[in-house]
N, CA, C and O atoms as a MOPAC input file, in Angstrom:
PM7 MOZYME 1SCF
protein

 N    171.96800 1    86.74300 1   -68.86600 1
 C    171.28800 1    87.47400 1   -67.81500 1
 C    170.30600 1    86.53700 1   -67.13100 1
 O    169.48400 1    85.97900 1   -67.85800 1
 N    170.28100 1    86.24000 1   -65.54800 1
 C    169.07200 1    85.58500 1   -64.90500 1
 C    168.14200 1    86.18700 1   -64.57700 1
 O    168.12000 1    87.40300 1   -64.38600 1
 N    167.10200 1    85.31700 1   -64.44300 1
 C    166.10000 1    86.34900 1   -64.09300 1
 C    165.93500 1    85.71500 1   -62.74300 1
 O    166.37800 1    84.62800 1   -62.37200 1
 N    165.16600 1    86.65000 1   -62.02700 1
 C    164.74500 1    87.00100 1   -60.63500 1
 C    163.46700 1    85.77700 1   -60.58500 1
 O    162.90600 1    85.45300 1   -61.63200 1
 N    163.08000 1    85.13700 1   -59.22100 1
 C    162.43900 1    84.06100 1   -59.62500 1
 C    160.87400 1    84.61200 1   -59.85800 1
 O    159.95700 1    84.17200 1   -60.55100 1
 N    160.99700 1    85.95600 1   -58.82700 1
 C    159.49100 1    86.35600 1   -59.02000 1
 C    159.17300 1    86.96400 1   -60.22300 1
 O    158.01400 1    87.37000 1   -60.31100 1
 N    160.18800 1    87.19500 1   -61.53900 1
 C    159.80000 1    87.66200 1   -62.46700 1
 C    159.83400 1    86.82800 1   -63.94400 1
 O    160.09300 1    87.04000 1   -65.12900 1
 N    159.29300 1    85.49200 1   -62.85200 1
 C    159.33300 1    84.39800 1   -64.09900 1
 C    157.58600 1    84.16100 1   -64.17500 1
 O    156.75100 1    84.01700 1   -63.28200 1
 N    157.48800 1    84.19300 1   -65.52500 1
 C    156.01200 1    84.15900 1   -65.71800 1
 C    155.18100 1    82.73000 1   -64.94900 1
 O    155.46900 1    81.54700 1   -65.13200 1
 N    154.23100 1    83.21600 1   -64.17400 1
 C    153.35300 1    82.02600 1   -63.49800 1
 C    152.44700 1    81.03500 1   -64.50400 1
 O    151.81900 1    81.45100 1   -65.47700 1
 N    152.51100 1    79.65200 1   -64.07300 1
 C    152.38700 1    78.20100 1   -65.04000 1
 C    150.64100 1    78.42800 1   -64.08400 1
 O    150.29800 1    78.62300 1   -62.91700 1
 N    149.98300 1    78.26200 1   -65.36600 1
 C    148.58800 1    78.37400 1   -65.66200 1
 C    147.83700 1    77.16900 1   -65.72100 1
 O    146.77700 1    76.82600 1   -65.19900 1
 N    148.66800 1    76.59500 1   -66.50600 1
 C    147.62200 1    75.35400 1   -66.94200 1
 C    149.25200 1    74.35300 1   -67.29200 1
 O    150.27200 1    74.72300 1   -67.87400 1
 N    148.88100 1    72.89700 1   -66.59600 1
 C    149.50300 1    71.91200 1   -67.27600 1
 C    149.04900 1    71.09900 1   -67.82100 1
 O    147.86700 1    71.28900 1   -67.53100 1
 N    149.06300 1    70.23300 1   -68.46400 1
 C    148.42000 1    69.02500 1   -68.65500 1
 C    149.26100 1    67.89300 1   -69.52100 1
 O    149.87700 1    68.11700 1   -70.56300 1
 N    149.13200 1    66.58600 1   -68.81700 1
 C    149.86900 1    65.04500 1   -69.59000 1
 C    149.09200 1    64.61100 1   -70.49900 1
 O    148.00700 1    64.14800 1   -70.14900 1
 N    149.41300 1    64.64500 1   -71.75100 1
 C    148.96000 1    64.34400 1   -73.15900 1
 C    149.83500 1    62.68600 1   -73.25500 1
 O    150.68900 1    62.40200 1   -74.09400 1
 N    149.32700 1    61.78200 1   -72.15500 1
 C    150.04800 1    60.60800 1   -72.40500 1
 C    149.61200 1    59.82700 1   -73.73600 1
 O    148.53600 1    59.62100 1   -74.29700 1
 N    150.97700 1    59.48300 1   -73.98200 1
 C    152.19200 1    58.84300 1   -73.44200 1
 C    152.77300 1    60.01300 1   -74.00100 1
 O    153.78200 1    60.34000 1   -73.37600 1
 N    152.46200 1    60.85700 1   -75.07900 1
 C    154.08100 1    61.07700 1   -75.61800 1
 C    153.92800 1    63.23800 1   -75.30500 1
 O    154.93100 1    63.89700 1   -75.58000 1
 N    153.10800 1    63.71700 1   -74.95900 1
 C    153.63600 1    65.15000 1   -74.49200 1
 C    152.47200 1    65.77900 1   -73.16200 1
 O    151.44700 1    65.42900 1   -72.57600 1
 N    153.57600 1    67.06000 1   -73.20800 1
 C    152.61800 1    67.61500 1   -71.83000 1
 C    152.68600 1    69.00900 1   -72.30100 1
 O    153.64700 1    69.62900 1   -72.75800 1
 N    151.53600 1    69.35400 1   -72.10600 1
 C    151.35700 1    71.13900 1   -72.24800 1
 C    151.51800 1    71.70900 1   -71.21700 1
 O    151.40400 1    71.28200 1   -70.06900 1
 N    151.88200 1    73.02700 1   -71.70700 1
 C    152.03800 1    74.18700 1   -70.44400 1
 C    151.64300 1    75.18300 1   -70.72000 1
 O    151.87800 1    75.24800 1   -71.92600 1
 N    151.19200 1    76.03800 1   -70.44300 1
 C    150.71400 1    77.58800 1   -70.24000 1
 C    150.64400 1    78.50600 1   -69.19300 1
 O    150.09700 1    78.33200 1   -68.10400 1
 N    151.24600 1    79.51500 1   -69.60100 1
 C    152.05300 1    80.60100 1   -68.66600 1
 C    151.24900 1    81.76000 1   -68.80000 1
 O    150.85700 1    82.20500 1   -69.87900 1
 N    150.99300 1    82.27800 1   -67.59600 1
 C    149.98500 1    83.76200 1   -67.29700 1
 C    150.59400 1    84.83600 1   -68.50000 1
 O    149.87600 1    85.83000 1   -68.61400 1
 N    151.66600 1    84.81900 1   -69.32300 1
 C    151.69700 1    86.03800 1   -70.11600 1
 C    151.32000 1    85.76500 1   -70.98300 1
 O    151.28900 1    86.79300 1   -71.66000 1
 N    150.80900 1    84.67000 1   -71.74200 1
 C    150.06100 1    84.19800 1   -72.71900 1
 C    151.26100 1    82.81800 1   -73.55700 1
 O    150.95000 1    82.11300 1   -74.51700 1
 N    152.30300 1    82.80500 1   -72.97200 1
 C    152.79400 1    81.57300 1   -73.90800 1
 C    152.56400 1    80.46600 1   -73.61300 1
 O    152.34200 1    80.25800 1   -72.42000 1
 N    152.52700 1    79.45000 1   -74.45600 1
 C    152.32300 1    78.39600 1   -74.43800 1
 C    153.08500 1    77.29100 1   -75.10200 1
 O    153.51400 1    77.52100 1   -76.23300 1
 N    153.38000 1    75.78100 1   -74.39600 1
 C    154.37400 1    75.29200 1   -75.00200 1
 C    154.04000 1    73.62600 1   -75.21500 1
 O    153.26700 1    73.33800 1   -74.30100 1
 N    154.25400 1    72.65400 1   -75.88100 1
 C    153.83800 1    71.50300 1   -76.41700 1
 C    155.59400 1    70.86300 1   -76.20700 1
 O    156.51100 1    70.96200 1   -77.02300 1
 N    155.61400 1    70.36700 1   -75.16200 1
 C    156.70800 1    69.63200 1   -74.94200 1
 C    156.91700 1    68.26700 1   -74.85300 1
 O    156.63600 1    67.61300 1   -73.84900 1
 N    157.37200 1    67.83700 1   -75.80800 1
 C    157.51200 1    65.89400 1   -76.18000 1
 C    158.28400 1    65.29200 1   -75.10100 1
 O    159.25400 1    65.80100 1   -74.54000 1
 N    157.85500 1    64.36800 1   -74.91000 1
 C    158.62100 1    63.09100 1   -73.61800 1
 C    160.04100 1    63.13500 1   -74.36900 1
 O    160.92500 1    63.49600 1   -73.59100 1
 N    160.48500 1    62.87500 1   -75.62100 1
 C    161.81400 1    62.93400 1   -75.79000 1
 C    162.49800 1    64.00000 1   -75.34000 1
 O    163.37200 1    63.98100 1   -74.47300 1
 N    162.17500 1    64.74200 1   -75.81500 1
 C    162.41800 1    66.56300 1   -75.05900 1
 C    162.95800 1    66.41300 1   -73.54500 1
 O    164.06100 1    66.75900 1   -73.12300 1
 N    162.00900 1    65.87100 1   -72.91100 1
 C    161.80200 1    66.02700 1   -71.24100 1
 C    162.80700 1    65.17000 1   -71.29300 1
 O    163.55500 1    65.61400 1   -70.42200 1
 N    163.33800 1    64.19800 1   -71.75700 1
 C    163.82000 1    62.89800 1   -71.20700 1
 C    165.28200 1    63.24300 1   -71.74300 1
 O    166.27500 1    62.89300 1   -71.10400 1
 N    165.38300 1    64.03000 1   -73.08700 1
 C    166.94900 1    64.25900 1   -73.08700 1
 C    167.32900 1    65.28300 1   -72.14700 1
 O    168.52300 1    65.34700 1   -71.85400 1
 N    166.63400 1    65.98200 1   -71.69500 1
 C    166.81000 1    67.10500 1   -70.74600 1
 C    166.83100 1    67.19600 1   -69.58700 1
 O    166.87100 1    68.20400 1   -68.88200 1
 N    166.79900 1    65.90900 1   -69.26800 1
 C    166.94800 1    65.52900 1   -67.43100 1
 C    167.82400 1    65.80100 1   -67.00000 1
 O    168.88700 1    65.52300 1   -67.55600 1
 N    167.78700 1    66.38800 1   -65.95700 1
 C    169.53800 1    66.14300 1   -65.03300 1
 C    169.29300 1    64.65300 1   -64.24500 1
 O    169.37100 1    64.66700 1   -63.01600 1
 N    169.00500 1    63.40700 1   -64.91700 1
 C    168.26300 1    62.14500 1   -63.97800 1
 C    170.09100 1    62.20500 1   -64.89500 1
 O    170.49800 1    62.80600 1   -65.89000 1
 N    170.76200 1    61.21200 1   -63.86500 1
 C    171.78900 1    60.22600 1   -64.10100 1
 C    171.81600 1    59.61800 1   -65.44700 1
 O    172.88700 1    59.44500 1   -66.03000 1
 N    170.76700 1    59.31200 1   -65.92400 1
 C    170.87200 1    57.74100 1   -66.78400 1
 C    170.42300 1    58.77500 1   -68.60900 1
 O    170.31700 1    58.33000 1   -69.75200 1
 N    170.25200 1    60.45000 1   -67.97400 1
 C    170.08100 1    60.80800 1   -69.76700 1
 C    171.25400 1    61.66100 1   -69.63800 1
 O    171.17800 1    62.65900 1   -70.35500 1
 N    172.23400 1    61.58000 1   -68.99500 1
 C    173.55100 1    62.23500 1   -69.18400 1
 C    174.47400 1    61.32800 1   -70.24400 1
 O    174.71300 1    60.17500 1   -69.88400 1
 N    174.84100 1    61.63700 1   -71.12700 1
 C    175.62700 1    60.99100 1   -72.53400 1
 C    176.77200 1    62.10800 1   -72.63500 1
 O    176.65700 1    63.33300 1   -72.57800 1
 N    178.10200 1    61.18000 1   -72.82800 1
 C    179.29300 1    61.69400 1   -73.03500 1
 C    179.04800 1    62.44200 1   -73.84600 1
 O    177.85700 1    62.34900 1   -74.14600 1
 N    179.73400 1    63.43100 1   -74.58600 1
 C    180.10600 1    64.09800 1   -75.76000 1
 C    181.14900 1    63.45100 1   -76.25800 1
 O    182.11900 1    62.99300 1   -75.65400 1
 N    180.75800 1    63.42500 1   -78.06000 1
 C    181.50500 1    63.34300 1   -78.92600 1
 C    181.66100 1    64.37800 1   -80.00700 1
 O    180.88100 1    64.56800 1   -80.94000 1
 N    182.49600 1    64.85800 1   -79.81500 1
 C    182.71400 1    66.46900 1   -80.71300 1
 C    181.93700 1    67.10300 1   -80.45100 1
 O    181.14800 1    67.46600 1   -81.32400 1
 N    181.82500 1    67.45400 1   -79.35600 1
 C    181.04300 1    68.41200 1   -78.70200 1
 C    179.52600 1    68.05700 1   -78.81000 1
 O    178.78800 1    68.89500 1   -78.29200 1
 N    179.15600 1    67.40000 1   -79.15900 1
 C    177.44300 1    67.00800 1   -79.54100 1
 C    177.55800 1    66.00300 1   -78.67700 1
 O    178.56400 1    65.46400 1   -78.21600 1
 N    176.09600 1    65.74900 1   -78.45200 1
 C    175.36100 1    64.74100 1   -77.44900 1
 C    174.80100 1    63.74900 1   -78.02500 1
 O    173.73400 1    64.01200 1   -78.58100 1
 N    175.24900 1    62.45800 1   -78.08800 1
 C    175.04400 1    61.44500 1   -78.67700 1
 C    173.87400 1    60.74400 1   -77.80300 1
 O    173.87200 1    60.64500 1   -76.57600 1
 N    172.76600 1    60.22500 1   -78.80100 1
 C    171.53700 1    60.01300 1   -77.78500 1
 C    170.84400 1    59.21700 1   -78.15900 1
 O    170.07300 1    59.38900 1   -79.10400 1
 N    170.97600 1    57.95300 1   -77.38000 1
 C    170.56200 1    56.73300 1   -78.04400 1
 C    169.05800 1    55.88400 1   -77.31000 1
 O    168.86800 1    55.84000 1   -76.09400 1
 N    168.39600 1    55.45100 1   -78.03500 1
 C    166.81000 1    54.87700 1   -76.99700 1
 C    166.04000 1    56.17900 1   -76.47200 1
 O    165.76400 1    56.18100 1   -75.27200 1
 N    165.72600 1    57.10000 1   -77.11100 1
 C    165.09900 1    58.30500 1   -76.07200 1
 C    163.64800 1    58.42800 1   -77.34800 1
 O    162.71600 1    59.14400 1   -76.98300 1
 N    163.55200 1    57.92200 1   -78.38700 1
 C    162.46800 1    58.46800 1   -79.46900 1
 C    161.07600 1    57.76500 1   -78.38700 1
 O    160.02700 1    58.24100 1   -77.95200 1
 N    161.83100 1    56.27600 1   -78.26500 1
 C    160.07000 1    55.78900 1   -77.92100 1
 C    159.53400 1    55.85000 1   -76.64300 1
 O    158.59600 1    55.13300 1   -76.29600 1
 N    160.19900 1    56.85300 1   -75.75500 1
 C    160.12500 1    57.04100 1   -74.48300 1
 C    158.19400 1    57.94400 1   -74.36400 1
 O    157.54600 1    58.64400 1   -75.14100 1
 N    157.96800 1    57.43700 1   -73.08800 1
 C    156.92600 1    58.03400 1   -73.03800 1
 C    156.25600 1    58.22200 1   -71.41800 1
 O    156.75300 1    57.56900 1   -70.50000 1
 N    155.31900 1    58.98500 1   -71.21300 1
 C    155.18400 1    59.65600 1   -69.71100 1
 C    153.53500 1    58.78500 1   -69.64000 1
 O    152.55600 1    58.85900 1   -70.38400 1
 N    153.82600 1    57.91100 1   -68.28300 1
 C    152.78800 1    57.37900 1   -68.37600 1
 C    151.99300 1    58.13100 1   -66.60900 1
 O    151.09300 1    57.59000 1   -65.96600 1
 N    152.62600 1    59.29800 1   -66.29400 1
 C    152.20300 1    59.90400 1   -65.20700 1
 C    152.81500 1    60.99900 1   -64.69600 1
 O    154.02300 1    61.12700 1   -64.89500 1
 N    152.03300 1    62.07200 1   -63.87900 1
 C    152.80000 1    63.31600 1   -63.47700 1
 C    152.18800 1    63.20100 1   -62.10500 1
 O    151.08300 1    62.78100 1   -61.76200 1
 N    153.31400 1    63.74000 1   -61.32900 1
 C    152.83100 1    63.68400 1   -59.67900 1
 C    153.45100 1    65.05600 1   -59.65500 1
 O    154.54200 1    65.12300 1   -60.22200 1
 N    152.86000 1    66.46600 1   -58.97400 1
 C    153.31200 1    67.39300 1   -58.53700 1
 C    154.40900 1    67.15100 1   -57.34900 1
 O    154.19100 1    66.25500 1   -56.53300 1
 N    155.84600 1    68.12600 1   -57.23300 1
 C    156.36400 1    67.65900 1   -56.25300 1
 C    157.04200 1    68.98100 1   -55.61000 1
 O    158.10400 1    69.40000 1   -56.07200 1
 N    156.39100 1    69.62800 1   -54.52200 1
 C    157.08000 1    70.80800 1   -53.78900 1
 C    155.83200 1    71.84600 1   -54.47000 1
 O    154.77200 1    71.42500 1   -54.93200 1
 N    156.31600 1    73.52000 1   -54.39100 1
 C    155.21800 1    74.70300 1   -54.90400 1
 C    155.90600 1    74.05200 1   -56.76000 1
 O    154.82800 1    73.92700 1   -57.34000 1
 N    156.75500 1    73.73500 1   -57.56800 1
 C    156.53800 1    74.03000 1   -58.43100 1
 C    156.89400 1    72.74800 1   -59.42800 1
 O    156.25300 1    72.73200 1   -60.47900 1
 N    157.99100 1    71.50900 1   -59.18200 1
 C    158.14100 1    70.68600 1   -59.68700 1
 C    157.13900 1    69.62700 1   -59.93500 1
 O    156.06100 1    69.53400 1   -59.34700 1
 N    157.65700 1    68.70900 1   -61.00300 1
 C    156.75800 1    67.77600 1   -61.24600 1
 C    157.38400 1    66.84700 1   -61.78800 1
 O    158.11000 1    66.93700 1   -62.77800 1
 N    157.07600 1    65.67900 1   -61.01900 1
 C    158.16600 1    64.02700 1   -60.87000 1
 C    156.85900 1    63.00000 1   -62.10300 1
 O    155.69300 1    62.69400 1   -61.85200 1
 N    157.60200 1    62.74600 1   -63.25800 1
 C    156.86100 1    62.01500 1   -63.83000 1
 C    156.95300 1    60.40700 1   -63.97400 1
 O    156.09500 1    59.79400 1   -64.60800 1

């Protein structure tokens, strides 16, 4: 089921915990501690797309990755 965009909870607070995470907090009270590996296997960027092998995602060089900056980009993205 999708949800509707206006009934996605509004981002409160961010913040870059460099190098290695960034917090978030959302007006309904959740909150989330998300690691640069996280962000970085989860890109749709070109270069963290990895073939599958038996159905799993083989994922190599992503532990020591780290965010050395966040630039807001548009009402809601953010280009790090």
């Amino acid at each position: 089921m999708s949800r509707a965009v206006g009934d996605a909870p509004r981002l409160i607070r961010f913040a870059l915990k460099a190098p290695k995470n960034v917090e978030v907090e959302f007006a309904n009270g959740s909150q989330y501690k998300l690691p640069a590996e996280f962000l970085r296997v989860l890109s749709p960027a070109v270069d963290s797309k990895i073939r599958s092998i038996s159905g799993e995602k083989v994922i190599y060089g992503r532990r020591h990755v780290g965010i050395m900056s966040a630039e807001p980009v548009g009402n809601y993205g953010v280009s790090f």
